[in-house]
MMTF fields as JSON, N, C-alpha, C and O atoms, coordinates in Angstrom:
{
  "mmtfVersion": "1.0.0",
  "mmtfProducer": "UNKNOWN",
  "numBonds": 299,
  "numAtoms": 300,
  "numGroups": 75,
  "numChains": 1,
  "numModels": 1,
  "chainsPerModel": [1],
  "groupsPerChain": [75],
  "chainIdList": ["A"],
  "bondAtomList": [4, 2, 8, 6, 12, 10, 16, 14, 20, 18, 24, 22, 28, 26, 32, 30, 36, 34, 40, 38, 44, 42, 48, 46, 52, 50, 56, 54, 60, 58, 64, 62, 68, 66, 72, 70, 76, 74, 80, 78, 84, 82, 88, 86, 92, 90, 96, 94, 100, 98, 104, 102, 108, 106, 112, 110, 116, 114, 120, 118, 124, 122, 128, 126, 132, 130, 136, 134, 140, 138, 144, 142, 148, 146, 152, 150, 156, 154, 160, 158, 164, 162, 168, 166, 172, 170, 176, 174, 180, 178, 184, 182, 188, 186, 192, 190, 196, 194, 200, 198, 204, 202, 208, 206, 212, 210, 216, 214, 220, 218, 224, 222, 228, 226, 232, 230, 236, 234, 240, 238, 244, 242, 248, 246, 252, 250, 256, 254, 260, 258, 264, 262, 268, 266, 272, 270, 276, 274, 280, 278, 284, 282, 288, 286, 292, 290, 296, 294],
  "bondOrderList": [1, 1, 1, 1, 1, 1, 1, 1, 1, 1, 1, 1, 1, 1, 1, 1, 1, 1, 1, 1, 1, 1, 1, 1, 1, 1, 1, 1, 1, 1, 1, 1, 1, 1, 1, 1, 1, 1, 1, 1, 1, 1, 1, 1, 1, 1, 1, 1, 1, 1, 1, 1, 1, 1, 1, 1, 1, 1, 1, 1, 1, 1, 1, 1, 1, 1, 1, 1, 1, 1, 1, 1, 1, 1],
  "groupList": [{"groupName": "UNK", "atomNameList": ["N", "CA", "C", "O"], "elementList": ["N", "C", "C", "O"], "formalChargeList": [0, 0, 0, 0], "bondAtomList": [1, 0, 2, 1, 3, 2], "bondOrderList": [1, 1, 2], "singleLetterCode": "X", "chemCompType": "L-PEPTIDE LINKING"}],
  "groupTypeList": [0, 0, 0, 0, 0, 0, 0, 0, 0, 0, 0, 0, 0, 0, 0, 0, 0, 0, 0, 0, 0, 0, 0, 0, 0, 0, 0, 0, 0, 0, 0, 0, 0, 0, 0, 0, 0, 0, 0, 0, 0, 0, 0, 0, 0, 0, 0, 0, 0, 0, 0, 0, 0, 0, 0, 0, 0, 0, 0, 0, 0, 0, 0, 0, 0, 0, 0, 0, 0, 0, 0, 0, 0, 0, 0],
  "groupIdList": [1, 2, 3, 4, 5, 6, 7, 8, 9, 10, 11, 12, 13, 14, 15, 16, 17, 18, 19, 20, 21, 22, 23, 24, 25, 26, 27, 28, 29, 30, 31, 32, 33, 34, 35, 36, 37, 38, 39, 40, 41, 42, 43, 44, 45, 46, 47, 48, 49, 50, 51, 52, 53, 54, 55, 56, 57, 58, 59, 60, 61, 62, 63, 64, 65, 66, 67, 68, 69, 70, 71, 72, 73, 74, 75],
  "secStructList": [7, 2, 2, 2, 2, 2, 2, 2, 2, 2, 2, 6, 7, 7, 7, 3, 3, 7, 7, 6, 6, 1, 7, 6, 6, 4, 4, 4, 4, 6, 6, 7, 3, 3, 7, 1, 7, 2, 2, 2, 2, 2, 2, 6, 7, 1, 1, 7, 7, 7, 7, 1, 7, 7, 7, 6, 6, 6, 6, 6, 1, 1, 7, 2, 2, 2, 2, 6, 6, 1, 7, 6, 6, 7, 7],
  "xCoordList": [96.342, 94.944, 94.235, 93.296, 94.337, 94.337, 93.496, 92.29, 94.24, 93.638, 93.116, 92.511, 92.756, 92.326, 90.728, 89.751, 90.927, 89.714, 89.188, 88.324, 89.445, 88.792, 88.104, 86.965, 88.648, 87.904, 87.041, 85.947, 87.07, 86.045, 85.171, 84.001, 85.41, 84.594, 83.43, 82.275, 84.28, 83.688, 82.654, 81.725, 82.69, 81.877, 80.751, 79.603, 80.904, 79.558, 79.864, 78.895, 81.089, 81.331, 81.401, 81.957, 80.879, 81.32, 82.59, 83.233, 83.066, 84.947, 85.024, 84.581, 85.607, 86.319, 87.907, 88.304, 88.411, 89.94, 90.457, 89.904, 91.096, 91.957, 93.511, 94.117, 94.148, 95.224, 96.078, 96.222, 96.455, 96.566, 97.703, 97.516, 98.712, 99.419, 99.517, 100.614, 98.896, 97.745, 97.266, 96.845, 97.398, 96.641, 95.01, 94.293, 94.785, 93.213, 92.794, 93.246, 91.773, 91.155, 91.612, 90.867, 92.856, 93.536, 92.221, 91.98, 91.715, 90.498, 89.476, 88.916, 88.978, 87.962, 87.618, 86.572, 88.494, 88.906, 88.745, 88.486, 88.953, 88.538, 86.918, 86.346, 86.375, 85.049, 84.864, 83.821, 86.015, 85.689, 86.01, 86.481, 85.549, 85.464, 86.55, 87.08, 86.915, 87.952, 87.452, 86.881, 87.622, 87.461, 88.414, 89.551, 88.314, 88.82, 89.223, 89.885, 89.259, 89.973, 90.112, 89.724, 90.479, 90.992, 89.632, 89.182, 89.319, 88.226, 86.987, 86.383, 86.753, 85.789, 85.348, 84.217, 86.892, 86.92, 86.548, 85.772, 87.077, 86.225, 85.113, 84.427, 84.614, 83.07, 82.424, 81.654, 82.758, 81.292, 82.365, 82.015, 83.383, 83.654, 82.971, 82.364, 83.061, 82.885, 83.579, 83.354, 84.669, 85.955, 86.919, 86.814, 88.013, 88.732, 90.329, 90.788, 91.366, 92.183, 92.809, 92.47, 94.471, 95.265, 96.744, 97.404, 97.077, 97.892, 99.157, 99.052, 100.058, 101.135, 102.366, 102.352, 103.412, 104.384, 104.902, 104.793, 105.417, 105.196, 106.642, 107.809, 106.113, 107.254, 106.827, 105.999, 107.917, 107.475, 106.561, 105.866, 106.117, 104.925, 103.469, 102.402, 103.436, 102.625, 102.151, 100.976, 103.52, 103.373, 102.079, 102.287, 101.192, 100.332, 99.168, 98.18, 98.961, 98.314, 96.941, 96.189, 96.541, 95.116, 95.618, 96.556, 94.767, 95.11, 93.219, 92.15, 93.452, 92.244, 91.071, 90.085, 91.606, 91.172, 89.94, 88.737, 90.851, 90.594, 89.675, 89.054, 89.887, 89.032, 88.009, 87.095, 87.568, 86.488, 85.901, 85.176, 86.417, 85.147, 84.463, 83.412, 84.789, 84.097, 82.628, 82.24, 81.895, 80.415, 80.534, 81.428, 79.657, 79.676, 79.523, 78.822, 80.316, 80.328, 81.102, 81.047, 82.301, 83.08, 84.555, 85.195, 84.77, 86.007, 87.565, 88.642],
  "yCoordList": [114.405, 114.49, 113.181, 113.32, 112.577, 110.852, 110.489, 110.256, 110.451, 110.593, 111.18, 110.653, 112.957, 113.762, 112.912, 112.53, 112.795, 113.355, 111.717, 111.95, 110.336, 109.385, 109.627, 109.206, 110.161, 110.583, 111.342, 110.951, 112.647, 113.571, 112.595, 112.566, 111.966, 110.972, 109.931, 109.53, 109.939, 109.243, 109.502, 108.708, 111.004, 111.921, 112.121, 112.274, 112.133, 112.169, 113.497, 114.115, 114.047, 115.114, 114.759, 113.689, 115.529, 115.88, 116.198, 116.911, 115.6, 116.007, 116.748, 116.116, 118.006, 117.889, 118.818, 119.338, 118.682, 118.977, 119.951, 119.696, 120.552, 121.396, 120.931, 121.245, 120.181, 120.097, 119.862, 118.826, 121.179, 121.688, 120.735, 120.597, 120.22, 118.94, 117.853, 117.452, 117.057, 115.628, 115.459, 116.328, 114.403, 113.895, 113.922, 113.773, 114.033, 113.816, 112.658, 111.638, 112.592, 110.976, 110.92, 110.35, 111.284, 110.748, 110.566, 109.541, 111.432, 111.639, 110.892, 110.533, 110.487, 109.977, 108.184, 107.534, 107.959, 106.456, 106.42, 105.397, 107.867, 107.731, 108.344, 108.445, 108.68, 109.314, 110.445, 110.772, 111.572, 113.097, 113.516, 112.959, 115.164, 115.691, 116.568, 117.142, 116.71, 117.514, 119.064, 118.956, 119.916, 121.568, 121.956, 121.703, 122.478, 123.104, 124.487, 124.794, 125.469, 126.449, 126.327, 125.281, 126.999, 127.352, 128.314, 128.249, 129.038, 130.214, 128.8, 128.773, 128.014, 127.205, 126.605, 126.528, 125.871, 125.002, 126.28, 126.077, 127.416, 128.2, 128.381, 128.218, 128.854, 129.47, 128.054, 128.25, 126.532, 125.79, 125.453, 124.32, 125.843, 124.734, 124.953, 125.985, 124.11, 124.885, 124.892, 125.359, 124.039, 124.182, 123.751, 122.69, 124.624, 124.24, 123.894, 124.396, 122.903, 122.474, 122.693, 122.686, 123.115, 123.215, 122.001, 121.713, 121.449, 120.178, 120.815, 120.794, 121.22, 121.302, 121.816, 122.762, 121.374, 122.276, 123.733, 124.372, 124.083, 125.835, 126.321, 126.236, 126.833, 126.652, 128.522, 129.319, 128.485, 129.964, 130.144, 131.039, 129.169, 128.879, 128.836, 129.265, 128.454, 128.143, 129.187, 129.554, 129.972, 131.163, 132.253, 132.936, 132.49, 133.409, 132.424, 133.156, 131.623, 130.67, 131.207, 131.71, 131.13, 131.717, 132.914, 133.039, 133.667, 134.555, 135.508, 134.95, 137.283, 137.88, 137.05, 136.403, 137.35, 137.208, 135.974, 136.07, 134.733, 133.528, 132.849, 131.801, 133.668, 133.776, 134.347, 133.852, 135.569, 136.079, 135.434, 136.035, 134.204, 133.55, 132.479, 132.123, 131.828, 131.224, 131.656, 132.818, 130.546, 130.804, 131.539, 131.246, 132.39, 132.639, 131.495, 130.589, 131.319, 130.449, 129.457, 128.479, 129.738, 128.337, 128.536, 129.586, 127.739, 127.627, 127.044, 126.963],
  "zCoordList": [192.256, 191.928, 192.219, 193.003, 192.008, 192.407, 193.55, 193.47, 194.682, 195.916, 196.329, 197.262, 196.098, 196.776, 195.964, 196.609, 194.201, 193.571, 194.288, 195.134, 194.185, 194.893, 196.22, 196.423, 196.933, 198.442, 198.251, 198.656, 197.62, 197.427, 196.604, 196.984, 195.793, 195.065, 196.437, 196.582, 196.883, 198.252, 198.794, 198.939, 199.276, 200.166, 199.001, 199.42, 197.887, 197.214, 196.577, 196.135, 196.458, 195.698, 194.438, 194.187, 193.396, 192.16, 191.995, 192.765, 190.823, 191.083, 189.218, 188.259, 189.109, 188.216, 188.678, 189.721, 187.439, 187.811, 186.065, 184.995, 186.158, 184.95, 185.105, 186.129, 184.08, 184.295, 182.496, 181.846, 182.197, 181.151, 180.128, 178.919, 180.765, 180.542, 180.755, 180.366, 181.215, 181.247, 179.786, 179.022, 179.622, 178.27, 178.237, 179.227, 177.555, 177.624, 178.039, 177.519, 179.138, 179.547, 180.39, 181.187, 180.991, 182.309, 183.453, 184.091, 183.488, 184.665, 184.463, 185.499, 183.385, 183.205, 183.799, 183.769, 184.119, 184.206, 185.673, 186.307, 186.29, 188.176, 188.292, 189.377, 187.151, 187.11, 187.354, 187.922, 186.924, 186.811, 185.693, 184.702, 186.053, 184.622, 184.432, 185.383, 183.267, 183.342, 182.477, 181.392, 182.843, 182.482, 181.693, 182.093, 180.721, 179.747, 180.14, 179.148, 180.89, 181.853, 183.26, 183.78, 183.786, 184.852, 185.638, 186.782, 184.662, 184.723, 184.896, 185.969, 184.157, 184.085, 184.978, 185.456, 185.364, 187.058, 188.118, 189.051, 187.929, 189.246, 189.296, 190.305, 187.918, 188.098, 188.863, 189.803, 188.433, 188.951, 190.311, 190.643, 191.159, 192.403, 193.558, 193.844, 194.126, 195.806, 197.198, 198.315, 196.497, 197.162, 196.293, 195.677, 196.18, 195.657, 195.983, 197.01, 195.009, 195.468, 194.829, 193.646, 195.305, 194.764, 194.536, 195.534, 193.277, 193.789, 192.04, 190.814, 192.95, 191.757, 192.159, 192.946, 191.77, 192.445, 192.199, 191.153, 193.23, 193.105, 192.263, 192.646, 191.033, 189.773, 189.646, 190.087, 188.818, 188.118, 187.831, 188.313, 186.711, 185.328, 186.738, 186.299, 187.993, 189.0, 189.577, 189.55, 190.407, 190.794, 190.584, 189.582, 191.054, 191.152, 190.361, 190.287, 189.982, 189.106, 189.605, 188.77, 190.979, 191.428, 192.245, 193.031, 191.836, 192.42, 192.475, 192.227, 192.949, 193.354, 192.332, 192.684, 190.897, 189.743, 189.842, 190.084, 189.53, 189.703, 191.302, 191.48, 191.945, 193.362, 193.158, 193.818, 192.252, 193.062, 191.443, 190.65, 191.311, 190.052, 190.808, 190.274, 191.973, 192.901, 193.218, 193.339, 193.331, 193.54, 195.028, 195.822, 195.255, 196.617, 197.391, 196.94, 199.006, 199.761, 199.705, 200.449, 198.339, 198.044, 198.989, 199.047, 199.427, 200.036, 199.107, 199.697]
}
């Protein structure tokens, strides 16, 4: 999350991130926000990223569901 969210930080993107086992604050210290769902981080992205390894608990993590909560036009 680190690098991706600094660069996008770069380009003048708004960054937030959901990351359900992270302590609280971790993000705040690179200047994003962190979302309290998963559902949350989709409804506002407009592109979104995926950074985790592909575990059971991961598996299907986004899926139709979680996609069609994307604003129209989000990649």
């Amino acid at each position: 999350m680190t690098a991706t969210a600094q660069r996008a930080s770069a380009l003048g993107m708004e960054v937030a991130y959901y990351a359900p086992y992270r302590p609280p604050g971790c993000g705040e210290a690179l200047g994003v926000r962190r979302a309290a769902t998963l559902e949350e981080l989709a409804r506002e992205s407009w592109a979104l990223s995926l950074h985790c390894p592909l575990t059971p608990e991961t598996s299907g993590m986004i899926d139709a569901r979680v996609l069609s909560l994307l604003p129209r036009g989000a990649c």
